[in-house]
C-alpha positions in Angstrom: -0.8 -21.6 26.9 -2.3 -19.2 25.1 -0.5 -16.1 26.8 2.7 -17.7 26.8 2.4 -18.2 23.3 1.5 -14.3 22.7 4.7 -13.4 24.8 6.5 -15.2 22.7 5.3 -13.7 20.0 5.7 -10.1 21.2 9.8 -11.3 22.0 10.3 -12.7 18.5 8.6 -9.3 17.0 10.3 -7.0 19.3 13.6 -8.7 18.9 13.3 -8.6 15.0 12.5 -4.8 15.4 15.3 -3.9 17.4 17.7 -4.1 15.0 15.9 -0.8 13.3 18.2 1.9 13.4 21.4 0.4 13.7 22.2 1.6 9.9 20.0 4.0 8.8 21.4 3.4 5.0 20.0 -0.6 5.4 17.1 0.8 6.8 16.3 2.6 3.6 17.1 0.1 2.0 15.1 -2.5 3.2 12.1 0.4 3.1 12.2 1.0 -0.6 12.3 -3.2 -0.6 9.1 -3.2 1.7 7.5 -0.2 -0.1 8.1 -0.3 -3.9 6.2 -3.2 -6.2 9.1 -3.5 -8.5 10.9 -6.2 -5.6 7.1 -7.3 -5.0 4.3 -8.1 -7.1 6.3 -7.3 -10.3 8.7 -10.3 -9.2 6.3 -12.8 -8.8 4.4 -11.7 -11.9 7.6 -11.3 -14.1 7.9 -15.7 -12.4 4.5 -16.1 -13.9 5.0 -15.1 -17.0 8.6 -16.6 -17.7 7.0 -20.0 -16.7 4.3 -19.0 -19.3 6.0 -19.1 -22.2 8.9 -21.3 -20.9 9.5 -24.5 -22.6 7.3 -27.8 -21.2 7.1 -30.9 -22.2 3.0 -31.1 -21.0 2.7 -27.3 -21.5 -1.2 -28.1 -21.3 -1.1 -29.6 -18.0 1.7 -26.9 -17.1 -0.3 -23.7 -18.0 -3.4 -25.3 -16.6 -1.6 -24.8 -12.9 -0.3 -21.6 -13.9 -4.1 -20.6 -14.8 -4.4 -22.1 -11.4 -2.3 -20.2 -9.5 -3.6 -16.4 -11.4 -7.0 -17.8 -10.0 -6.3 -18.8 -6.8 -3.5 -15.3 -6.2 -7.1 -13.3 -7.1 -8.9 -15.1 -4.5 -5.6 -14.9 -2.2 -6.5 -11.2 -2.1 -9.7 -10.7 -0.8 -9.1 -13.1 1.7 -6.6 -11.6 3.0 -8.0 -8.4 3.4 -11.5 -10.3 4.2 -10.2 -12.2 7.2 -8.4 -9.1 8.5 -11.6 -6.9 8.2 -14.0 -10.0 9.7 -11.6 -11.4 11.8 -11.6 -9.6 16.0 -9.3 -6.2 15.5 -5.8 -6.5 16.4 -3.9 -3.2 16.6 -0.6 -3.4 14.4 2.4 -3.5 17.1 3.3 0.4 16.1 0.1 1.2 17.1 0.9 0.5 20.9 3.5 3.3 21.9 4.4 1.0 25.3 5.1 -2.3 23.4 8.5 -0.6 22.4 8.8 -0.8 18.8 11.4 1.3 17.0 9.8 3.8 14.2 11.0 4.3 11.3 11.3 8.0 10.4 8.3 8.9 8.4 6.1 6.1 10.3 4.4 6.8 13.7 1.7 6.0 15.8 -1.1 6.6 13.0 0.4 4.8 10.1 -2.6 2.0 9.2 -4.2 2.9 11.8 -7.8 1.4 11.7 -6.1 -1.7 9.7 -6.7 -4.7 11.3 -2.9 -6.3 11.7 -4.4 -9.9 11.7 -3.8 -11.6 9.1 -1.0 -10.4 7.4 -2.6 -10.0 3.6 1.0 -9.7 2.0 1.6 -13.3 4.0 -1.7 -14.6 2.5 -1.4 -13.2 -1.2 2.6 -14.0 -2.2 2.7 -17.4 0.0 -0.4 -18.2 -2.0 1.4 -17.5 -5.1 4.9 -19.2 -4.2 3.2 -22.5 -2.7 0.9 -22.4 -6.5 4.7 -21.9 -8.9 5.7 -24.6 -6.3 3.2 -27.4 -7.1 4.1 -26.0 -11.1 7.5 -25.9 -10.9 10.0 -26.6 -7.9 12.8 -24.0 -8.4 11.0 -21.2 -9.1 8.3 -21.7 -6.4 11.3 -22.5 -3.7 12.5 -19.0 -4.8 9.5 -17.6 -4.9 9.3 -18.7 -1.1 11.8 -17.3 -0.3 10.9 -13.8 -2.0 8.0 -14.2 0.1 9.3 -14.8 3.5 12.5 -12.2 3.0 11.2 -9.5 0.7 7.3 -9.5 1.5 6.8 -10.8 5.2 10.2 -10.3 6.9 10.7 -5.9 6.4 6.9 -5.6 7.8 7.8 -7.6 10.9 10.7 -5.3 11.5 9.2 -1.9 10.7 6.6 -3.4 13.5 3.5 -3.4 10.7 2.7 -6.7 11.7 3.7 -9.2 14.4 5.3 -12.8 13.9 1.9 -14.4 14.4 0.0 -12.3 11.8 2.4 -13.0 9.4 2.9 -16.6 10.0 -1.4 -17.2 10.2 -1.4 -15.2 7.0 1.5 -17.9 5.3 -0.7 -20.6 6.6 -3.7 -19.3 4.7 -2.0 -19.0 2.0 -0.2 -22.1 1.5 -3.6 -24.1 2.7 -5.2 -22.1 -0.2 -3.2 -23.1 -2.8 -2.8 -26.6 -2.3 -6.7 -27.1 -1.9 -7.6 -25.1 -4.9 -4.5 -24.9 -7.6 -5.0 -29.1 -7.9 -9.0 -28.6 -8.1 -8.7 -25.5 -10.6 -6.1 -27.6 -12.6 -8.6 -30.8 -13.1 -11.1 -28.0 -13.9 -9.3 -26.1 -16.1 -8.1 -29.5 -18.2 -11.6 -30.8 -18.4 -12.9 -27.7 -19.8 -9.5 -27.7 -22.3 -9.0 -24.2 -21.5 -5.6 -23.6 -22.6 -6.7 -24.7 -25.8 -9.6 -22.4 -25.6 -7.0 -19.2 -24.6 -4.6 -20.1 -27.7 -7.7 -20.0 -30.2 -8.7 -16.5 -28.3 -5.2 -14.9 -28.0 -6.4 -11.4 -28.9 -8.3 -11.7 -25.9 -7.2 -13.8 -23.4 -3.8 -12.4 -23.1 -5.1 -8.6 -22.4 -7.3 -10.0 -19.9 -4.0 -12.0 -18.0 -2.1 -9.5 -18.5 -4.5 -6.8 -16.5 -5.1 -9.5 -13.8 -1.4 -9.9 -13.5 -1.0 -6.2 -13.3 -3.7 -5.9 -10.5 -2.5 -8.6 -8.9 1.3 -6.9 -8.5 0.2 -3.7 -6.8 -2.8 -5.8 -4.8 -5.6 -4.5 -6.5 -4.5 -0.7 -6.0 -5.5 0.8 -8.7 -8.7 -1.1 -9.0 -9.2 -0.3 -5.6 -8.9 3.6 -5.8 -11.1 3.7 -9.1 -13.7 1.9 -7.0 -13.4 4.5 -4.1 -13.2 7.5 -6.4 -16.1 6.3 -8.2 -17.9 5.8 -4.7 -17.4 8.7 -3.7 -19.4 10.8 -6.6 -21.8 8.9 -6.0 -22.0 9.3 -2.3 
């Protein structure tokens, strides 16, 4: 079962991939979608913060969840890149020169290498987010689902960064994340009246939103490279 179930993946993966370089103008295309933050994080966060300030009848209960969702997007990221990093190493499918995957120019053999492709982090963080703007609001979090499976999981499938499974286990995190926690942070979050709390405290609560949405649209990067840069003086 098990091996029939990773052929099938490897098919589905392969077949998705071998449509690269039929037009090398959508290929670039779809690269700049994969690659720049403008068509990812900044979407999603740009969703957050038009649901912020949008009109709502029970705005408390309504920002609650959105706190909710900021919350549970943070704890979408370390996870993800958690699980990949404890989780058994799986090579990324362009990793394997005999699997057959098409390479993008400017990708080879050594591009993540050493980065576990299980889970897909991406899968984790944005269906975390779209499944949270779901429970808060239907139309945004349906499009915010599809952002996620279109704009976010689909282009890494088909430049062979990941395979169907590791994007799909990655979704399932995700979505299992948010509907545990966004409901649980909510009840929180109302008990302790903490939209009320951020309104008396504007000067500071909305700098400090604003830097986790920020973070949260380019995954932590440049936290992440302050971090290392600061590691390595030390080191």
């Amino acid at each position: 079962m098990l091996e029939a179930l990773q052929t099938a993946d490897l098919r589905i993966s392969l077949f998705i991939n071998s449509f690269l370089g039929s037009s090398p103008g959508f290929d670039a295309f779809v690269h700049i979608l994969e690659r720049n933050s403008l068509f990812k994080g900044l979407v999603v966060m740009m969703l957050f913060w038009g649901l912020w300030f949008s009109a709502n009848r029970e705005s408390r209960l309504f920002q609650a969840r959105l706190l909710s969702v900021l919350v549970v997007s943070v704890l979408a990221v370390f996870a993800g890149r958690g699980l990949a990093t404890l989780m058994p190493y799986r090579p990324r499918p362009i990793h394997d020169p005999e699997l057959g995957f098409r390479l993008l120019p400017g990708l080879s053999n050594e591009t993540l290498d050493g980065w576990s492709s299980m889970p897909s982090d991406h899968a984790v963080l944005y269906f975390a987010i779209a499944t949270g703007f779901f429970l808060a609001h239907r139309a945004v979090g349906v499009a915010a689902l599809l952002h996620a499976s279109l704009i976010i999981c689909l282009p890494r499938i088909y430049f062979g960064l990941h395979y169907t499974s590791d994007v799909l286990v990655g979704a399932a995190i995700g979505v299992g994340m948010a509907m545990l926690l966004v409901p649980l942070l909510t009840r929180g979050f109302l008990r302790l009246d903490v939209t009320t709390l951020a309104k008396s405290h504007a000067t500071l609560f909305y700098p400090l939103v604003f830097f986790a949405t920020w973070q949260i649209a380019s995954m932590f990067g440049p936290l992440r490279d302050l971090l290392h840069s600061l590691a390595a003086m030390f080191i």
